[in-house]
mmJSON file of the N, C-alpha and C atoms, coordinates in Angstrom:
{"data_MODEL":{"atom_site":{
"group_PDB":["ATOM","ATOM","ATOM","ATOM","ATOM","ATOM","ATOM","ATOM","ATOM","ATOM","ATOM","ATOM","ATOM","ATOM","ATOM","ATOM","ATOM","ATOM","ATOM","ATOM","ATOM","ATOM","ATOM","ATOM","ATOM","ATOM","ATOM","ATOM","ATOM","ATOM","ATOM","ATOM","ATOM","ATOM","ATOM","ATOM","ATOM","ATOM","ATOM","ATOM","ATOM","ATOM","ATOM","ATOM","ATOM","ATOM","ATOM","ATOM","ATOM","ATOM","ATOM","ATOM","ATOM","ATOM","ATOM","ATOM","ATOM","ATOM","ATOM","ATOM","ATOM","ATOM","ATOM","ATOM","ATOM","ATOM","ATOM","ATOM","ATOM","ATOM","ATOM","ATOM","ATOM","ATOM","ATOM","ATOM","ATOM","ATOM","ATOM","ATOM","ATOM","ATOM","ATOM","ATOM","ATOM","ATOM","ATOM","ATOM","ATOM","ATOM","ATOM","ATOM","ATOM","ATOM","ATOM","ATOM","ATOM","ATOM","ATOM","ATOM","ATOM","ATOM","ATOM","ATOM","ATOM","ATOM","ATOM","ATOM","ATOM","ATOM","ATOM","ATOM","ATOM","ATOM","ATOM","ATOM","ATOM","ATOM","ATOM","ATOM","ATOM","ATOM","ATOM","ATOM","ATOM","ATOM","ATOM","ATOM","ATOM","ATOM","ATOM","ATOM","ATOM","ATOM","ATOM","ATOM","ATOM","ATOM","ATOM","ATOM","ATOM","ATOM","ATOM","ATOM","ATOM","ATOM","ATOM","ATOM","ATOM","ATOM","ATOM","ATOM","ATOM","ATOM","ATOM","ATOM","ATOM","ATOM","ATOM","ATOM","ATOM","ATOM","ATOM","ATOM","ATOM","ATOM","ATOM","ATOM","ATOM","ATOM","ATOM","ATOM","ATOM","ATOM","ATOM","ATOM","ATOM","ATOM","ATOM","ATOM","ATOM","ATOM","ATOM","ATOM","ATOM","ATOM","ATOM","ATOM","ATOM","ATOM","ATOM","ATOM","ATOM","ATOM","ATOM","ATOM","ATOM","ATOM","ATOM","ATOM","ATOM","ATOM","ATOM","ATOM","ATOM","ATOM","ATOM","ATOM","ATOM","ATOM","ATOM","ATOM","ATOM","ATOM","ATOM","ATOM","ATOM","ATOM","ATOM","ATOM","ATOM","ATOM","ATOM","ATOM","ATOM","ATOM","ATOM","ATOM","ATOM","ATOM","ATOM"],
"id":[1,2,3,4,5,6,7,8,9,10,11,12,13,14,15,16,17,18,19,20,21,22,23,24,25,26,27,28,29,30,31,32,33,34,35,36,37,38,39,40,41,42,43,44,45,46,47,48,49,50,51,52,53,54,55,56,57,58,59,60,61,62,63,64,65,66,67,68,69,70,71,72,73,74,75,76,77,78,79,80,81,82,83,84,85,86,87,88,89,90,91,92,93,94,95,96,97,98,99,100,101,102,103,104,105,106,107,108,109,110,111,112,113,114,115,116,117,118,119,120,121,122,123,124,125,126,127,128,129,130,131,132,133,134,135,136,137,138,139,140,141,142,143,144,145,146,147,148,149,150,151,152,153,154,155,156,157,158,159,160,161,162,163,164,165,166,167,168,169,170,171,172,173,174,175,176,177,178,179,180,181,182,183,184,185,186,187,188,189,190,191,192,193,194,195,196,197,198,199,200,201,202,203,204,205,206,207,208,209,210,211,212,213,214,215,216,217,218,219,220,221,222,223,224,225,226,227,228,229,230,231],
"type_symbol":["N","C","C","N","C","C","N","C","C","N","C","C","N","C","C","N","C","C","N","C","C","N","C","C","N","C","C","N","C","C","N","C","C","N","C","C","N","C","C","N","C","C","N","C","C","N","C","C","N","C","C","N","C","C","N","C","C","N","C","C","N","C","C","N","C","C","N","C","C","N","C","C","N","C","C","N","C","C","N","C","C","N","C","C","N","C","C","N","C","C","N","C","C","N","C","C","N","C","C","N","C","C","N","C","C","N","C","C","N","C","C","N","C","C","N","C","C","N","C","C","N","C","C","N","C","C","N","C","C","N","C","C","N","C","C","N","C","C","N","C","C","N","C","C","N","C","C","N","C","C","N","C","C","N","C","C","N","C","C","N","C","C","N","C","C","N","C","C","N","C","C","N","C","C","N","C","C","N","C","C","N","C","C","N","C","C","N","C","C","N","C","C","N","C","C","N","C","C","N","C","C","N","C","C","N","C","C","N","C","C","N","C","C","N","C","C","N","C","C","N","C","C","N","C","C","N","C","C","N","C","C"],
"label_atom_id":["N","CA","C","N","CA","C","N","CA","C","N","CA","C","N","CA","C","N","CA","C","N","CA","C","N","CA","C","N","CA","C","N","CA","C","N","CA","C","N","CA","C","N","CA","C","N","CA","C","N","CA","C","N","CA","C","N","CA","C","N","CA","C","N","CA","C","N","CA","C","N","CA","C","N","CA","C","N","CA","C","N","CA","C","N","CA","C","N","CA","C","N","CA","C","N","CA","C","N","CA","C","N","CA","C","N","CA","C","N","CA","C","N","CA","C","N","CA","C","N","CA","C","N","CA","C","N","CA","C","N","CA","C","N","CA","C","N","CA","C","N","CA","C","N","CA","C","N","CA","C","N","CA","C","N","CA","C","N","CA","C","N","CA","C","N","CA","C","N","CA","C","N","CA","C","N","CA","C","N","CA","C","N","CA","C","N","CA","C","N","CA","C","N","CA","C","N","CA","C","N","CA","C","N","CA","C","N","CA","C","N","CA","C","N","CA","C","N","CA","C","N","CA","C","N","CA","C","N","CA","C","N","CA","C","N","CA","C","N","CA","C","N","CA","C","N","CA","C","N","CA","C","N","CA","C","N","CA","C","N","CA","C","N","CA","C","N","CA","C"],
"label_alt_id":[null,null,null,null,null,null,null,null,null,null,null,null,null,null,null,null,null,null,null,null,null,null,null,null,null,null,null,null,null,null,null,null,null,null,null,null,null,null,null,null,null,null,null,null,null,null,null,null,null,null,null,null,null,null,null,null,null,null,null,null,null,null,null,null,null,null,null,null,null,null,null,null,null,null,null,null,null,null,null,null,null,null,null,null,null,null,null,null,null,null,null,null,null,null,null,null,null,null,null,null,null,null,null,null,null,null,null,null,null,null,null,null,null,null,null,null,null,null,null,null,null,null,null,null,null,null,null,null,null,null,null,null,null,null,null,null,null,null,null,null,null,null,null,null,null,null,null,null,null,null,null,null,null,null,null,null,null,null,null,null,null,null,null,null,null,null,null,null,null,null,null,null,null,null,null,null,null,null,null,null,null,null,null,null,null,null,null,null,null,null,null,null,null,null,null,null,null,null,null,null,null,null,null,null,null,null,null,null,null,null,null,null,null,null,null,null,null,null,null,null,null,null,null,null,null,null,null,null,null,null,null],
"label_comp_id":["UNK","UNK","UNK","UNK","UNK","UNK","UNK","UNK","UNK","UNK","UNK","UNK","UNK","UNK","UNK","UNK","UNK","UNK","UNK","UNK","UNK","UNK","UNK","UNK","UNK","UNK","UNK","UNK","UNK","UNK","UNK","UNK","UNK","UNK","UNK","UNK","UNK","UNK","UNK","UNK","UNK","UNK","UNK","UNK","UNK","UNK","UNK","UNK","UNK","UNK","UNK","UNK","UNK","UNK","UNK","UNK","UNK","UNK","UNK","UNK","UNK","UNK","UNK","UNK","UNK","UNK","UNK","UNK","UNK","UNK","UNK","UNK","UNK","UNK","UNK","UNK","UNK","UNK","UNK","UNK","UNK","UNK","UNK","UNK","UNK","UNK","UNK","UNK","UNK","UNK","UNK","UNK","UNK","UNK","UNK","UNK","UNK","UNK","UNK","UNK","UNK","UNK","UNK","UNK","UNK","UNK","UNK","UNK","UNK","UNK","UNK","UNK","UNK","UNK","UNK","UNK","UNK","UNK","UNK","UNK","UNK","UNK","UNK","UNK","UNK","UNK","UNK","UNK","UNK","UNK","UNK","UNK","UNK","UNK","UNK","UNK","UNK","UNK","UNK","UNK","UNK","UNK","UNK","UNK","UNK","UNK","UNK","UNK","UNK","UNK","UNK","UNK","UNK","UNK","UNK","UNK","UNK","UNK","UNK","UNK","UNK","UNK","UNK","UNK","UNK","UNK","UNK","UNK","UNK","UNK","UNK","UNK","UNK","UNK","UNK","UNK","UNK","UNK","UNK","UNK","UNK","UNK","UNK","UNK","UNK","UNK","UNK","UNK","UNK","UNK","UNK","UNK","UNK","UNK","UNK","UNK","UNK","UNK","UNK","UNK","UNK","UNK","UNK","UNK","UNK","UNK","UNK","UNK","UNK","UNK","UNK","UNK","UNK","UNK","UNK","UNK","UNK","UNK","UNK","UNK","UNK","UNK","UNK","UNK","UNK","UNK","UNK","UNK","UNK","UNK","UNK"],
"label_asym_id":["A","A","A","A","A","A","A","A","A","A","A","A","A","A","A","A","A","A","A","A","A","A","A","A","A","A","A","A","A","A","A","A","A","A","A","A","A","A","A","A","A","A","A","A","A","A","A","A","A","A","A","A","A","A","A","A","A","A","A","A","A","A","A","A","A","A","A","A","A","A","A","A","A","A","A","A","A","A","A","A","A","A","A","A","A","A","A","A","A","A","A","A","A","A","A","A","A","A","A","A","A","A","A","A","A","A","A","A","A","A","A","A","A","A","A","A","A","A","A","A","A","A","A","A","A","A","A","A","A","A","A","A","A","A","A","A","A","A","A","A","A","A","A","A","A","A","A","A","A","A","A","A","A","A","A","A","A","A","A","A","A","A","A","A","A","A","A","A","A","A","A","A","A","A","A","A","A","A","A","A","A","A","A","A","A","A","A","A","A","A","A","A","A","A","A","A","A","A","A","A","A","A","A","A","A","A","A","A","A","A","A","A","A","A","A","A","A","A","A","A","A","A","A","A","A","A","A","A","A","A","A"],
"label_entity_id":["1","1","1","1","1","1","1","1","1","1","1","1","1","1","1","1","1","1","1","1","1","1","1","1","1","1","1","1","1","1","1","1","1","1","1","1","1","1","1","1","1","1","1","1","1","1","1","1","1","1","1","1","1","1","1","1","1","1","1","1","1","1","1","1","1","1","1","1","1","1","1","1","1","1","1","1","1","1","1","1","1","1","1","1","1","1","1","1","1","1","1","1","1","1","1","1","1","1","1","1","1","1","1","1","1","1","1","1","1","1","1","1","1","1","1","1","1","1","1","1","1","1","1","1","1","1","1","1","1","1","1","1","1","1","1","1","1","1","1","1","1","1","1","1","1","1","1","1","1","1","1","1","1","1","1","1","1","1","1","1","1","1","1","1","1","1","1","1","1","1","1","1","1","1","1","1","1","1","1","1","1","1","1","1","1","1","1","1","1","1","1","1","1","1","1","1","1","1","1","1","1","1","1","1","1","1","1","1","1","1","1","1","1","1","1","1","1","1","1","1","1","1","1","1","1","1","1","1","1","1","1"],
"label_seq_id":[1,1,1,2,2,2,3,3,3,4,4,4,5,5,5,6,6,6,7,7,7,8,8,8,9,9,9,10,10,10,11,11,11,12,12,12,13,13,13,14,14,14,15,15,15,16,16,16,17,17,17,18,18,18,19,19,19,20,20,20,21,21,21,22,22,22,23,23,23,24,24,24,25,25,25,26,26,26,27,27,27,28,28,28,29,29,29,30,30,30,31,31,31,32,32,32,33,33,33,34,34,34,35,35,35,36,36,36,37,37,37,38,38,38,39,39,39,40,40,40,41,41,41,42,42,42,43,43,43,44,44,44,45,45,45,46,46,46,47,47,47,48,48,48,49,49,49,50,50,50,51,51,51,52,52,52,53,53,53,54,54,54,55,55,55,56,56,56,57,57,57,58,58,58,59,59,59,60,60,60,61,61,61,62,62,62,63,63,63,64,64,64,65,65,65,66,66,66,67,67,67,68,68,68,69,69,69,70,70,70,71,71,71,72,72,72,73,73,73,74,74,74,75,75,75,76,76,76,77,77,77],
"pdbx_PDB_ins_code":[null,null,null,null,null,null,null,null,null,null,null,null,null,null,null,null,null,null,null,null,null,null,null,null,null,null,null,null,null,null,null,null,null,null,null,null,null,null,null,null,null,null,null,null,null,null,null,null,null,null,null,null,null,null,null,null,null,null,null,null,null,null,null,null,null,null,null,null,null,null,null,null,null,null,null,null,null,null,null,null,null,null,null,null,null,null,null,null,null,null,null,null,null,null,null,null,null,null,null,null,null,null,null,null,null,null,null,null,null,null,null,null,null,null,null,null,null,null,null,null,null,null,null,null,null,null,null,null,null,null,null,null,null,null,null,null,null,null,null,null,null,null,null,null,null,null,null,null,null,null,null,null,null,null,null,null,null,null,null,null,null,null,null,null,null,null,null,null,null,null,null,null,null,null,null,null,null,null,null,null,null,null,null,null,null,null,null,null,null,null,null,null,null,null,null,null,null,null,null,null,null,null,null,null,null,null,null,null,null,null,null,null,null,null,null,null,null,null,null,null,null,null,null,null,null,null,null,null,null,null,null],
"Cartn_x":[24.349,24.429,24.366,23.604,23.335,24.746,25.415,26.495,27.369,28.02,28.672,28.191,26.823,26.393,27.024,26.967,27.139,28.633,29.153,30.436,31.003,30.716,31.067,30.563,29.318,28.858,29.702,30.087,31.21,32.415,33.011,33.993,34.196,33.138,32.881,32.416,31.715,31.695,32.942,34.021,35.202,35.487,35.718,36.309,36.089,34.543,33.906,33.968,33.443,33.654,34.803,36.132,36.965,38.117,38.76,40.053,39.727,38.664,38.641,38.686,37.787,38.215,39.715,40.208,41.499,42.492,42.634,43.18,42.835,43.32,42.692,43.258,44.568,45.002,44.882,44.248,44.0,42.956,43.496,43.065,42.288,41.495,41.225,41.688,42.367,43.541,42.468,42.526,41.797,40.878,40.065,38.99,38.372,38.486,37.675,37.272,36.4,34.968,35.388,36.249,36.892,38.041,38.541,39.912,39.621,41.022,40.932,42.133,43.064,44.15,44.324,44.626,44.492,45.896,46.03,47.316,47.049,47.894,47.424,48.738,48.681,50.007,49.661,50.58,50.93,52.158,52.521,53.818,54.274,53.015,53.364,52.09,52.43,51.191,51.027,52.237,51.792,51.061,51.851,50.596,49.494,48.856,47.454,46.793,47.45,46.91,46.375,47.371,46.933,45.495,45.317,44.127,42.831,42.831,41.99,41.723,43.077,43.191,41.975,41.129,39.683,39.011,39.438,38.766,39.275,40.436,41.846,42.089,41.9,42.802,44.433,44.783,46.23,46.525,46.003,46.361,47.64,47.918,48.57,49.853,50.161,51.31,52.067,53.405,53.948,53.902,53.874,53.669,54.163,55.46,56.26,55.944,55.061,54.809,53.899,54.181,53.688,51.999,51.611,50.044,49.387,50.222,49.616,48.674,47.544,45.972,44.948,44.728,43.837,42.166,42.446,40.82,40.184,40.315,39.291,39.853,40.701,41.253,39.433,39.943,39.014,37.111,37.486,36.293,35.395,34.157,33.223,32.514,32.892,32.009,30.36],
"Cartn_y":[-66.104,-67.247,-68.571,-68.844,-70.137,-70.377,-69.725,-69.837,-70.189,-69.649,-70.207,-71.195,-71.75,-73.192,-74.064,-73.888,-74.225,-75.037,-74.071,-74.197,-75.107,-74.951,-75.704,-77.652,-77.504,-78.568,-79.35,-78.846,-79.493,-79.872,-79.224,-79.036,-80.01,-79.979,-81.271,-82.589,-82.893,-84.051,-84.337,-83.508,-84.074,-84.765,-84.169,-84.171,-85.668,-86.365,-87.252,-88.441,-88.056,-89.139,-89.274,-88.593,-88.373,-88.648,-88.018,-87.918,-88.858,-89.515,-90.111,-92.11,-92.016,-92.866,-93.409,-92.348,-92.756,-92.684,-92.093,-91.908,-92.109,-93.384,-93.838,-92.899,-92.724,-91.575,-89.951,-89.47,-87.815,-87.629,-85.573,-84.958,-83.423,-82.717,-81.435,-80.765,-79.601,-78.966,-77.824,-77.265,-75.639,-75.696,-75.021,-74.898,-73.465,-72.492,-71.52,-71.714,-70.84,-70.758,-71.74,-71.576,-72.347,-73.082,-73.449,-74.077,-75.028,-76.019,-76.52,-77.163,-77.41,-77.735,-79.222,-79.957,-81.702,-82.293,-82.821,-83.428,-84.945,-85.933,-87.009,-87.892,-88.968,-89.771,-91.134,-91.356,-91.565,-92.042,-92.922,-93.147,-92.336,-92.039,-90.906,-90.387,-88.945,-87.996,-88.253,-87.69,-87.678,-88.65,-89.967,-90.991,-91.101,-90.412,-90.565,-89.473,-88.582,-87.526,-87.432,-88.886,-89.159,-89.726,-90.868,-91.424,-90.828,-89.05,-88.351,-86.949,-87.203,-85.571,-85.103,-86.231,-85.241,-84.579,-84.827,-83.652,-82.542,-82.49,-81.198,-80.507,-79.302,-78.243,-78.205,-78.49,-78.386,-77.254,-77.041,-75.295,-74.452,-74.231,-73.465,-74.418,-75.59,-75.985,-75.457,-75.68,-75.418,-76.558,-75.551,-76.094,-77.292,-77.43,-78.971,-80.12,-79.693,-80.874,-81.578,-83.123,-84.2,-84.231,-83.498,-83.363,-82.234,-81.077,-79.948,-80.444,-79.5,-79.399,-78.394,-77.956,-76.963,-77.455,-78.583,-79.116,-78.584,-78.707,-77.525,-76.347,-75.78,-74.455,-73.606,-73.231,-72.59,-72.88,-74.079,-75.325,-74.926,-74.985,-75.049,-76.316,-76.753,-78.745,-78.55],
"Cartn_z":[170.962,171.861,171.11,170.001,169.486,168.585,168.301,167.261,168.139,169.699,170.378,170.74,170.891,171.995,170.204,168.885,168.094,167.502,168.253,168.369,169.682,170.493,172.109,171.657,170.954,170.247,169.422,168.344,167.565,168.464,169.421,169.863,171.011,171.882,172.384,171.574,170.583,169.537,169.481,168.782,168.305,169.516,170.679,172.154,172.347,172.423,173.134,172.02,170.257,169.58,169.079,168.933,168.284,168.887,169.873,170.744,172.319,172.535,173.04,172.437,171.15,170.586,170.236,170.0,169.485,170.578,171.309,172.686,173.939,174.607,175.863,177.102,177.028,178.065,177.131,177.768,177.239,178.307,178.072,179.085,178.346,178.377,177.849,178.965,178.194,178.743,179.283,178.073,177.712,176.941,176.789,175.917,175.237,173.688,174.142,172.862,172.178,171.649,170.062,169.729,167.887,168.091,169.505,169.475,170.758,171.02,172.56,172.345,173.596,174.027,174.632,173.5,174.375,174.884,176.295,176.197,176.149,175.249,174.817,175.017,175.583,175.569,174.59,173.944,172.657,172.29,171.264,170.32,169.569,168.334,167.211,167.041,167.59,167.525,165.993,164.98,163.564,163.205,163.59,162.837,163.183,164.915,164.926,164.589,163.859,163.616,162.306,161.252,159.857,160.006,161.037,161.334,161.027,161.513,161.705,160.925,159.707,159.801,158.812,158.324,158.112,158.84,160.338,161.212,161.721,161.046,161.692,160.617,161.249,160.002,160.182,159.395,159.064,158.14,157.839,156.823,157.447,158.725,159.563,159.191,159.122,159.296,157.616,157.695,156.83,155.297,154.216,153.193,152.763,153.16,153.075,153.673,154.88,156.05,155.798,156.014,155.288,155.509,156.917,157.151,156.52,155.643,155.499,154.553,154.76,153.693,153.95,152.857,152.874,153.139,153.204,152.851,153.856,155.409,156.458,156.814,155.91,156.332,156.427,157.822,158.552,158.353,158.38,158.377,159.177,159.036,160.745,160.135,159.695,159.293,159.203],
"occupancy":[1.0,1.0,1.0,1.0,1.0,1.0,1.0,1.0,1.0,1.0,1.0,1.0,1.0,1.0,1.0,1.0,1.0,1.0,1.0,1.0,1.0,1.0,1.0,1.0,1.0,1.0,1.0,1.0,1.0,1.0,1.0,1.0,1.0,1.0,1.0,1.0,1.0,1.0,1.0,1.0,1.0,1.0,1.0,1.0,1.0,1.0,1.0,1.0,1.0,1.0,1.0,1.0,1.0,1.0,1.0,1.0,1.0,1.0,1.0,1.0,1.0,1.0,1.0,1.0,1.0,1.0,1.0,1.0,1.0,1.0,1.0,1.0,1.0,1.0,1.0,1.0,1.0,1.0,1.0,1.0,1.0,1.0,1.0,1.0,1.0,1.0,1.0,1.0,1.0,1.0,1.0,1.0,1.0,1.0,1.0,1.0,1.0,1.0,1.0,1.0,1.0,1.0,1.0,1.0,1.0,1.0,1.0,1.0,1.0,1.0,1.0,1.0,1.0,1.0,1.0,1.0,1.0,1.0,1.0,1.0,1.0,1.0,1.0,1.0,1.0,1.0,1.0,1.0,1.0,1.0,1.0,1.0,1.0,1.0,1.0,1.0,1.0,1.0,1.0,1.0,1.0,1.0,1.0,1.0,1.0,1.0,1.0,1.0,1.0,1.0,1.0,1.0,1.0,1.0,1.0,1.0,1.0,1.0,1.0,1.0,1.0,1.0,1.0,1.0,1.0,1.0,1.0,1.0,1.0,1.0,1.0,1.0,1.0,1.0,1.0,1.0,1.0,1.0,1.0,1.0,1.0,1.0,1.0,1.0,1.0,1.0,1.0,1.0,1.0,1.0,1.0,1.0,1.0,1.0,1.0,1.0,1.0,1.0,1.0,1.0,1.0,1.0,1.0,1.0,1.0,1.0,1.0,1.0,1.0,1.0,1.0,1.0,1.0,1.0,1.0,1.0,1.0,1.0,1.0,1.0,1.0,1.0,1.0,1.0,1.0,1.0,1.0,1.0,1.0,1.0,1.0],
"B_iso_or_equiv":[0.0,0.0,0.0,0.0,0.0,0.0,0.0,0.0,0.0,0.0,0.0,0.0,0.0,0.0,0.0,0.0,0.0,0.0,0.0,0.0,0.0,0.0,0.0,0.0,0.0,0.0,0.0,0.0,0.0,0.0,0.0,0.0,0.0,0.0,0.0,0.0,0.0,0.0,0.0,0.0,0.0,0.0,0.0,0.0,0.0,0.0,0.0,0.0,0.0,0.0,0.0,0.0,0.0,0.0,0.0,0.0,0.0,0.0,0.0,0.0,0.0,0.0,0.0,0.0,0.0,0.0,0.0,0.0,0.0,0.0,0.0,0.0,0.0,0.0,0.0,0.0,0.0,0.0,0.0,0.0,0.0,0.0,0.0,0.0,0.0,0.0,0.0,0.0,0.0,0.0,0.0,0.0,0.0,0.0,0.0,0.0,0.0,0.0,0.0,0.0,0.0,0.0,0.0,0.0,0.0,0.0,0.0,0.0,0.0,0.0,0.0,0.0,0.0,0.0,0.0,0.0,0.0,0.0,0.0,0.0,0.0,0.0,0.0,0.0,0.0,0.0,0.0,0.0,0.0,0.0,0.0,0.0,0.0,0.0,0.0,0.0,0.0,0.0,0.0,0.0,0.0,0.0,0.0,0.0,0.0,0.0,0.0,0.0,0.0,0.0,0.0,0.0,0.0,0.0,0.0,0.0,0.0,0.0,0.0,0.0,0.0,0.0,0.0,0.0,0.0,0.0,0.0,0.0,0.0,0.0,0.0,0.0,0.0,0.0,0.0,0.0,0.0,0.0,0.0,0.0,0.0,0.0,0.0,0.0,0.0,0.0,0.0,0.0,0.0,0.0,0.0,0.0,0.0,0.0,0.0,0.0,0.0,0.0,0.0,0.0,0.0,0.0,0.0,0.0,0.0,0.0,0.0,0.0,0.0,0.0,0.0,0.0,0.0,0.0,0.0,0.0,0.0,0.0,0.0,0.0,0.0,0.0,0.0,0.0,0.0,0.0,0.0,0.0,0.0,0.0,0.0],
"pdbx_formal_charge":[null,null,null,null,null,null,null,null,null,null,null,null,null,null,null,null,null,null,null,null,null,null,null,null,null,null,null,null,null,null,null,null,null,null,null,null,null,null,null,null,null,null,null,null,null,null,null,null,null,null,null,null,null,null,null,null,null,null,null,null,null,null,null,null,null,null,null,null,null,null,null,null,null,null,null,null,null,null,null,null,null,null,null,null,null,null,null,null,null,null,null,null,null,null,null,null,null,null,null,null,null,null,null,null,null,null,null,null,null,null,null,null,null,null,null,null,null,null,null,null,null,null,null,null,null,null,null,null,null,null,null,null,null,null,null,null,null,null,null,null,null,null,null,null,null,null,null,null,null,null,null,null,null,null,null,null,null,null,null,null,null,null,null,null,null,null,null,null,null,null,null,null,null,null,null,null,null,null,null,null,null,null,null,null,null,null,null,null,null,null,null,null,null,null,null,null,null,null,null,null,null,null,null,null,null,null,null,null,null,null,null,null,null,null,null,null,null,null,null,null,null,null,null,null,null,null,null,null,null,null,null],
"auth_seq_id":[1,1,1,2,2,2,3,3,3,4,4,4,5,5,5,6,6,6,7,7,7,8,8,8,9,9,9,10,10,10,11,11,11,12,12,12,13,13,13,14,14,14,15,15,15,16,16,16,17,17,17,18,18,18,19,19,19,20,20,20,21,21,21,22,22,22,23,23,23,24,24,24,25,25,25,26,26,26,27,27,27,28,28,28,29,29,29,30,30,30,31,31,31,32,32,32,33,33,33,34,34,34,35,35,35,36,36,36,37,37,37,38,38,38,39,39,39,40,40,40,41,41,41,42,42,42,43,43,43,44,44,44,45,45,45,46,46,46,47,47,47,48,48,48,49,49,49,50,50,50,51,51,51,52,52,52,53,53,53,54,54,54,55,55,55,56,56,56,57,57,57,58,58,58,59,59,59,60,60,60,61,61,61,62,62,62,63,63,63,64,64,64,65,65,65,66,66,66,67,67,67,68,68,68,69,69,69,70,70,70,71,71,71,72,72,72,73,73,73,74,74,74,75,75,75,76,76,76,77,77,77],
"auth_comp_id":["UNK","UNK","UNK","UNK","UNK","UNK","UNK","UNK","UNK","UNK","UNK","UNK","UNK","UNK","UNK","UNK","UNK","UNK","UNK","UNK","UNK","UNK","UNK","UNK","UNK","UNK","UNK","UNK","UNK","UNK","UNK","UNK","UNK","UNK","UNK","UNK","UNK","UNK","UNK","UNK","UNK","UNK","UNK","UNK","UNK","UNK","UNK","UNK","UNK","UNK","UNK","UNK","UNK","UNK","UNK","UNK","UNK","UNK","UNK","UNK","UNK","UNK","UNK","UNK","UNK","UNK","UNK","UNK","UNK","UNK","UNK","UNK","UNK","UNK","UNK","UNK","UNK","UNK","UNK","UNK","UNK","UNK","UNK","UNK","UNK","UNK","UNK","UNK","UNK","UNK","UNK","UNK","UNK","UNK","UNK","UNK","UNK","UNK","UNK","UNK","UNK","UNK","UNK","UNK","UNK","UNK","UNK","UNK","UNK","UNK","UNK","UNK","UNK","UNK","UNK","UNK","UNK","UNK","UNK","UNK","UNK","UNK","UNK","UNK","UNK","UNK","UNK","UNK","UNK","UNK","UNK","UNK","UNK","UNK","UNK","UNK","UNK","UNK","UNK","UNK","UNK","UNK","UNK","UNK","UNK","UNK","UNK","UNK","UNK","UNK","UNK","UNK","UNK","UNK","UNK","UNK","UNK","UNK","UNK","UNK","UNK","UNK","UNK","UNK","UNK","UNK","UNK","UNK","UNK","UNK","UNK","UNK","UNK","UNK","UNK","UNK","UNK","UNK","UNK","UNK","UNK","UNK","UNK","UNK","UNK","UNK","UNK","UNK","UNK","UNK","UNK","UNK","UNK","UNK","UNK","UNK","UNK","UNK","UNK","UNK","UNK","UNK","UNK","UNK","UNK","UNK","UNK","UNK","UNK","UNK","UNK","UNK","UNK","UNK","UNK","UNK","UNK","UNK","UNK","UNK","UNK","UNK","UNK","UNK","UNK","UNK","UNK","UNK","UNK","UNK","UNK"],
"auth_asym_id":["A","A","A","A","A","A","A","A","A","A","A","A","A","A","A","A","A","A","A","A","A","A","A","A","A","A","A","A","A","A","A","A","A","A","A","A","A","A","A","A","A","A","A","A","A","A","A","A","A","A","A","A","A","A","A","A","A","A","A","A","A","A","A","A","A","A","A","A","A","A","A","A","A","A","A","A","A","A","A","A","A","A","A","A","A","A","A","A","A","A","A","A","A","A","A","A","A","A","A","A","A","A","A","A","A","A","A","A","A","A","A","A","A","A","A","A","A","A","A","A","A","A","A","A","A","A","A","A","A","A","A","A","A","A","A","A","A","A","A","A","A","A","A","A","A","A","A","A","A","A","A","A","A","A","A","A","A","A","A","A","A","A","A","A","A","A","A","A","A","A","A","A","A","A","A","A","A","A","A","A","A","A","A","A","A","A","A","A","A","A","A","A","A","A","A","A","A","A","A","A","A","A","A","A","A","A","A","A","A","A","A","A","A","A","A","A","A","A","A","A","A","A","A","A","A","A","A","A","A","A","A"],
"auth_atom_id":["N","CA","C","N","CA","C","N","CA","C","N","CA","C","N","CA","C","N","CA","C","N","CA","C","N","CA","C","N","CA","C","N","CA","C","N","CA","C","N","CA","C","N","CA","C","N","CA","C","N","CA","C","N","CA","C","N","CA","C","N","CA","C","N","CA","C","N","CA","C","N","CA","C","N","CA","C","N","CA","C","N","CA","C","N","CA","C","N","CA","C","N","CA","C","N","CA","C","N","CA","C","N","CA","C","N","CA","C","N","CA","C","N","CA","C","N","CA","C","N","CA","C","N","CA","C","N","CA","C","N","CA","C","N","CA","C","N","CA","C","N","CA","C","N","CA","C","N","CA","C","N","CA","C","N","CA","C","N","CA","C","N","CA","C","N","CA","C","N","CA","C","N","CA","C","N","CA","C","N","CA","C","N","CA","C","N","CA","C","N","CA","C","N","CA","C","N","CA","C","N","CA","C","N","CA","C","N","CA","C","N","CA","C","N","CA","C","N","CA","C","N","CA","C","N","CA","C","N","CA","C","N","CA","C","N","CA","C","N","CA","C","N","CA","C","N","CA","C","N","CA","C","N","CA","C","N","CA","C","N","CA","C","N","CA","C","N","CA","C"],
"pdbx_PDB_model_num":[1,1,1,1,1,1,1,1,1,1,1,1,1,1,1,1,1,1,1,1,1,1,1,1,1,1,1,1,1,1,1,1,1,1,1,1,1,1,1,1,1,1,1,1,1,1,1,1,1,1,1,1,1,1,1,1,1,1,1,1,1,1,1,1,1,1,1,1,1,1,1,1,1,1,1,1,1,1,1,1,1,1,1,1,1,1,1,1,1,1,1,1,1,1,1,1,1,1,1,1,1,1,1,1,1,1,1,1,1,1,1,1,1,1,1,1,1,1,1,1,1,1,1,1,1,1,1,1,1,1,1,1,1,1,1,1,1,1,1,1,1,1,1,1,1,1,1,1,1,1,1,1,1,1,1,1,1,1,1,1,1,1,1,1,1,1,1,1,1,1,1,1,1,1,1,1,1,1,1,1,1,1,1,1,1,1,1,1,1,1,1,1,1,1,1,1,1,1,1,1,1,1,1,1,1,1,1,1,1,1,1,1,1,1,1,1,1,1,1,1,1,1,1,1,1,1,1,1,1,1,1]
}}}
């Protein structure tokens, strides 16, 4: 139980200090225990995504793509 309340914790932080800061229209979509689904209206997702991407894993994207980084591949911060 404490590793999930652990997790819901971070997950909401990002949620409340993070994607709300930077995004005045956004909505939480979905939510489950290591992930969550935001819809965010916006100009350029990429560029607000440079803003932040010390808090995003990008590992998953492809090796060429200008955001890829290993730095939180499979991060728990």
């Amino acid at each position: 139980q404490a590793i999930l309340d652990y997790s819901k914790q971070l997950m909401y932080s990002f949620y409340y200090d993070v994607a709300n800061e930077l995004w005045e229209k956004n909505e939480l979509v979905a939510s489950d225990t290591d992930s969550m689904i935001l819809s965010v209206k916006t100009k350029d997702i990429y560029k607000d995504m440079e803003e932040i991407i010390d808090e995003l894993d990008t590992s998953g994207y492809p090796k060429d793509h200008p955001l890829y980084s290993e730095k939180n591949k499979k991060s728990n911060w």
